[in-house]
VMD Tcl script that draws the C-alpha trace (Angstrom):
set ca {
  {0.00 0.00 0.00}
  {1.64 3.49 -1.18}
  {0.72 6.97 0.20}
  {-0.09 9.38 -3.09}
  {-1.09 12.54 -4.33}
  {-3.16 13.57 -6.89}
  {-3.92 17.28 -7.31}
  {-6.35 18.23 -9.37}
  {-8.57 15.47 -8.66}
  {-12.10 16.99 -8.24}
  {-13.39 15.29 -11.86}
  {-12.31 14.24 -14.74}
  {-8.79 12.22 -15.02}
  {-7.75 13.61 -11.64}
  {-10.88 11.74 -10.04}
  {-10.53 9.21 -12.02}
  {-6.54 8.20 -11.20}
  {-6.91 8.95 -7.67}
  {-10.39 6.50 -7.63}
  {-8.79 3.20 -9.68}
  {-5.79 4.44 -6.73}
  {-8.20 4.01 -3.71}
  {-9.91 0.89 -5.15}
  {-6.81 -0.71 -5.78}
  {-6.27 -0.60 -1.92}
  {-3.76 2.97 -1.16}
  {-4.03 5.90 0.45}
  {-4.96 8.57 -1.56}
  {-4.62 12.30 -0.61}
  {-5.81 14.66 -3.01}
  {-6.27 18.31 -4.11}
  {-9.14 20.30 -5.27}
  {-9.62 23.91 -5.78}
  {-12.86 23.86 -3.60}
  {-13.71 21.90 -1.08}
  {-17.32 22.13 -2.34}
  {-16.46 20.56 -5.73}
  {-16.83 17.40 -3.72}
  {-20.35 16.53 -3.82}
  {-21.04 12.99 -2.47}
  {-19.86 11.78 0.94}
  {-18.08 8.93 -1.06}
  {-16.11 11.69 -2.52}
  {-14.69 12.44 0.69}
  {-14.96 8.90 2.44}
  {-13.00 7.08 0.17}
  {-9.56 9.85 0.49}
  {-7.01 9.48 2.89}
  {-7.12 13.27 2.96}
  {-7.71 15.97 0.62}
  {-5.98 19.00 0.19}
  {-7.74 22.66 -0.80}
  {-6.62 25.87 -2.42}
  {-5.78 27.22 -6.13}
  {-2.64 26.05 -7.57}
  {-2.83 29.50 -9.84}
  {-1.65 31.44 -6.45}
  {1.53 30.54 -5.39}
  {0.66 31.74 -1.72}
  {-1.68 29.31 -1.53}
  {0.41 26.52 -3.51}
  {2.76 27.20 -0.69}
  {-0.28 25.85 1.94}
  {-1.31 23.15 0.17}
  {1.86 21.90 -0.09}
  {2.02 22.72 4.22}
  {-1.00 20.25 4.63}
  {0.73 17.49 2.56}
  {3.23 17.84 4.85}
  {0.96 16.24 7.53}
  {0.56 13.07 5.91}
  {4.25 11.97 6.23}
  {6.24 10.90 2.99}
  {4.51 10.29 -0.08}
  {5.49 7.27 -2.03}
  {4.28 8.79 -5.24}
  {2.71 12.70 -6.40}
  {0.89 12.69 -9.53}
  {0.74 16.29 -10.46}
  {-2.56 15.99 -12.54}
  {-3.72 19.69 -12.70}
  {-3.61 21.51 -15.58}
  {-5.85 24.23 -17.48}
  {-5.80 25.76 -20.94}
  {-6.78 29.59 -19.54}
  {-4.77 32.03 -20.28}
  {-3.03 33.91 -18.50}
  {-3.35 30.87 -15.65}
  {-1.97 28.32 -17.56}
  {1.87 28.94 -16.83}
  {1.42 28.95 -13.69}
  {-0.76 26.00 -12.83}
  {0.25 23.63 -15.37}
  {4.29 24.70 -15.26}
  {5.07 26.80 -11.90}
  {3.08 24.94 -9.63}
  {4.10 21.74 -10.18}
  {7.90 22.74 -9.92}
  {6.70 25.07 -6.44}
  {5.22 21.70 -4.97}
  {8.27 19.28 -5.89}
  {10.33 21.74 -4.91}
  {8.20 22.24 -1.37}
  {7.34 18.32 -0.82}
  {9.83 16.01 1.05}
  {10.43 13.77 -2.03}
  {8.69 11.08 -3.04}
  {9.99 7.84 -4.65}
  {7.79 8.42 -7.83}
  {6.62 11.87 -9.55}
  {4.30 11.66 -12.76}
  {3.57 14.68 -14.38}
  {0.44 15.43 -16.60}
  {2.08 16.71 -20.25}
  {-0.12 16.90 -23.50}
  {1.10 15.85 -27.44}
  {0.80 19.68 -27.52}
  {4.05 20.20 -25.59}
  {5.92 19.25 -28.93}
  {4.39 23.06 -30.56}
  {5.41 24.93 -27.33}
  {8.48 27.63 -27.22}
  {11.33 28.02 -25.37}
  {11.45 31.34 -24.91}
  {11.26 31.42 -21.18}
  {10.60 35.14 -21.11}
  {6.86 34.47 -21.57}
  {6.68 32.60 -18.28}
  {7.75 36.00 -15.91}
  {5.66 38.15 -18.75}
  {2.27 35.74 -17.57}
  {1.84 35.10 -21.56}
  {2.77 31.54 -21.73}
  {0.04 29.65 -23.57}
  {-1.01 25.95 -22.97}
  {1.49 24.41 -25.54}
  {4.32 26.44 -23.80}
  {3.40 24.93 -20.33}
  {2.99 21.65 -21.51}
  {6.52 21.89 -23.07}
  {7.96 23.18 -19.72}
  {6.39 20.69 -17.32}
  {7.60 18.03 -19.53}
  {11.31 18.88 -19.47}
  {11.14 19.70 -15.65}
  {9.99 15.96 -15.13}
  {12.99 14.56 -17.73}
  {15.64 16.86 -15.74}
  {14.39 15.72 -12.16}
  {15.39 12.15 -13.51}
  {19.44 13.07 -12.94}
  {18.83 15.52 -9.37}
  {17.09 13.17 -7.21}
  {18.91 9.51 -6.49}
  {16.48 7.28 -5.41}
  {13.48 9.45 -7.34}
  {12.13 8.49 -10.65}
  {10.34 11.06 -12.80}
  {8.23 10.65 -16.04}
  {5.94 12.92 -18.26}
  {2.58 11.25 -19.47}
  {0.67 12.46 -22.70}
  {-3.34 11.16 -21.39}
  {-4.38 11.76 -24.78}
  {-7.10 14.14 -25.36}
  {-9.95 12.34 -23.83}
  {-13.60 12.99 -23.03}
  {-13.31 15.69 -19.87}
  {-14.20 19.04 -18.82}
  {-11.06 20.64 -20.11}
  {-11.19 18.00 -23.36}
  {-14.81 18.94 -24.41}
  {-17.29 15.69 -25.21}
  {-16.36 15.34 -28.49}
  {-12.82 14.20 -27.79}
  {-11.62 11.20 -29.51}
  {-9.29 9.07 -27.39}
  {-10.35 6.71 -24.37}
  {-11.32 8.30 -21.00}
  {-10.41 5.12 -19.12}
  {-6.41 4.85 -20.75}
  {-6.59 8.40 -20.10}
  {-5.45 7.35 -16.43}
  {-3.94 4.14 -16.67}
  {-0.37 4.74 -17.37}
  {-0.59 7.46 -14.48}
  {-1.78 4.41 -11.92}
  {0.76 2.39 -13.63}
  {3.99 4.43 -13.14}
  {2.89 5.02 -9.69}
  {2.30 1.48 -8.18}
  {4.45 -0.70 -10.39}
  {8.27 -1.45 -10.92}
  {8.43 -2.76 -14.21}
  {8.33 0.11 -16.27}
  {11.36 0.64 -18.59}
  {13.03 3.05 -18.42}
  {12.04 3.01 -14.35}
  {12.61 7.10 -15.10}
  {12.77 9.74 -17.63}
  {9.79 8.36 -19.71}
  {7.39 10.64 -21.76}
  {4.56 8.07 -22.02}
  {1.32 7.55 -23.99}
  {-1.31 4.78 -23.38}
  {1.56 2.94 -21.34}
  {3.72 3.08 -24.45}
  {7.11 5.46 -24.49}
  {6.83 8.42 -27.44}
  {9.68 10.56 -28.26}
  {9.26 13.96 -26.88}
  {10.19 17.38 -27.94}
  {13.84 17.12 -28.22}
  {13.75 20.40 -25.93}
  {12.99 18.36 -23.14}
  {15.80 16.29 -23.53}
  {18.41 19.51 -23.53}
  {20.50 19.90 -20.84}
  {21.17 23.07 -21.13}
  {17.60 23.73 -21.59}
  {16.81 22.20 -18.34}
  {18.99 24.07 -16.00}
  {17.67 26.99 -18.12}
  {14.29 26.40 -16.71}
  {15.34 25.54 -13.64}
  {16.83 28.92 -12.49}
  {13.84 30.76 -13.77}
  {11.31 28.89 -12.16}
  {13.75 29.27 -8.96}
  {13.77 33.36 -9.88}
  {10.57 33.29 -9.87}
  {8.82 31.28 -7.41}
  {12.05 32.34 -5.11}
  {12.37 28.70 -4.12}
  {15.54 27.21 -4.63}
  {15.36 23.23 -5.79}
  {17.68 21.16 -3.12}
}
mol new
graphics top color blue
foreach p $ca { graphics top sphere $p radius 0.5 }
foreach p [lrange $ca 0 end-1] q [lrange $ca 1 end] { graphics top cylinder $p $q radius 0.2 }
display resetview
């Protein structure tokens, strides 16, 4: 039984990782904007804990990541929340994620939410202190923060997953890949050893892809790094 996080996990593939996670027998803590997004008293029942507050505020990022301190050591933190608003969309689906890593007490596994649409994003990091990063350029950045964490951490594996653009809020109804896959690889990475490469992966559907070869760059990485340190004024250990 592992201890894991899942922000963003008021609906859609949030809900639907950290659910298959508490059926399959772990403890699942999890974030949602708004404690009132959580409707049924299964909702809450089922959670080891959840965890409140909007990851597009870095103030409150810096709380949330406070009450996941009070559950101990995670043994996995699937950083599922994402959005496609502008100007939010830097900050929730790129800054955050690094903010809460950086904040966390590490855990054994991270699994970051990326999108095919990473592969059209820039890397002209400029945008991301200006607030005019769009989706694609978030999705780009998030994706090469989890393939540099996979050479700073021993003992911590890191991969990127592409869910596919499945039938969710944020994916609109008429989306044509499978909800259910949408969250399997996420599950996967988190619970099981036999994944190969055991870090560094950009997966899809369980299956490695090639990702931008941005994410990949070394330089590029350590790039990223220092600005997202600049700006969230948080220093990665």
């Amino acid at each position: 039984m592992a201890l894991i996080l899942v922000t963003g996990a008021s609906s859609g593939l949030g809900y639907n990782t950290a659910k298959a996670l508490a059926d399959d027998g772990h403890d699942v803590v999890t974030h949602v904007r708004d404690r009132a997004r959580l409707t049924g008293a299964e909702d809450t029942a089922r959670w080891k804990g959840v965890l409140t507050g909007d990851l597009a505020d870095l103030e409150q990022v810096r709380e949330i990541a406070r009450q996941a301190g009070e559950f101990g050591h995670f043994d996995a933190a699937i950083h599922n929340a994402g959005t496609m608003r502008a100007p939010e969309a830097g900050t929730v689906n790129a800054v955050t994620p690094y903010l809460l890593t950086a904040l966390l007490d590490k855990p054994a596994r991270l699994i970051y939410l990326s999108s095919s649409m990473h592969r059209t994003g820039s890397t002209d990091l400029r945008r991301l202190a200006a607030g005019t990063a769009t989706y694609d350029d978030s999705k780009l950045w998030v994706t090469t923060l989890a393939l540099a964490f996979t050479s700073r951490w021993e003992g911590t594996s890191s991969h990127a997953v592409d869910p596919g653009w499945v039938p969710t809020r944020m994916g609109g109804p008429g989306a044509p890949d499978d909800l259910t896959a949408g969250h399997e690889t996420q599950v996967w990475l988190a619970t099981h050893h036999e994944a190969t490469p055991s870090t560094g992966g950009y997966w899809y559907h369980r299956q490695m892809q090639p990702p931008h070869p941005a994410c990949r760059d070394e330089e590029f990485q350590a790039r990223l790094i220092r600005t997202l340190e600049t700006h969230t004024g948080v220093p990665l250990a």
